[in-house]
N, C-alpha and C positions, 0 to 999 in steps of 0.2 A: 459610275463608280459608287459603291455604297460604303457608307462612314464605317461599317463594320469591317469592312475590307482591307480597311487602311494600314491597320498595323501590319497583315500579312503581307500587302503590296510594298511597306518599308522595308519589311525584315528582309526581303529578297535583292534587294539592292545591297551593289559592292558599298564597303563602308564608306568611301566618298561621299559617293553618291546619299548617302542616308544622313550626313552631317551634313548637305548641302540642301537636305528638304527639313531639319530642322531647323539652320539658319535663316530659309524662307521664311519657316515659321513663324521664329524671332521677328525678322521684318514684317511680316502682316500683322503681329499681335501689336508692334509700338506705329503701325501705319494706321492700323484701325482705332486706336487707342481711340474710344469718346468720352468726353466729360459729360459726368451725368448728369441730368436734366434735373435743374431746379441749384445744382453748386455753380460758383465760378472759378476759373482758373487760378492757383493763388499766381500772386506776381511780385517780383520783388520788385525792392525800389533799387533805382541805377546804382544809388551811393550805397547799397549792400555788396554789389557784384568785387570781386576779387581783383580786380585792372584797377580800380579806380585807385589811385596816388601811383602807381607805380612808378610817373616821372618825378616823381615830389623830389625838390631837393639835387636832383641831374644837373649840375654844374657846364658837364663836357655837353649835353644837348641843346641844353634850355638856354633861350635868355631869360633876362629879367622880365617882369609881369607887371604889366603897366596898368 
């Protein structure tokens, strides 16, 4: 298959079909995803993340915290 071909060989596909080789697409672009040589990942710290306290103060779950 040649890369030039490509649009021709989508546009021929029923529309399903053409929404289900862009989705692929989707997938391979965030599967390949690489971080570029020389940065690092950023990362948060756990006590950023959005869960944390969410039992703060839960009466009817939690006991007391010894």
């Amino acid at each position: 298959m040649e890369p030039q071909n490509i649009n021709n060989d989508i546009a021929t596909l029923p529309p399903e079909a053409q929404r289900q080789v862009f989705d692929f697409i989707e997938f391979l672009k965030i599967h390949y995803k690489r971080i570029q040589p020389g940065k690092k990942a950023a990362r948060n710290k756990i006590a950023n993340e959005s869960f944390i306290g969410i039992w703060d103060g839960r009466k009817d779950i939690c006991g007391p915290v010894y």
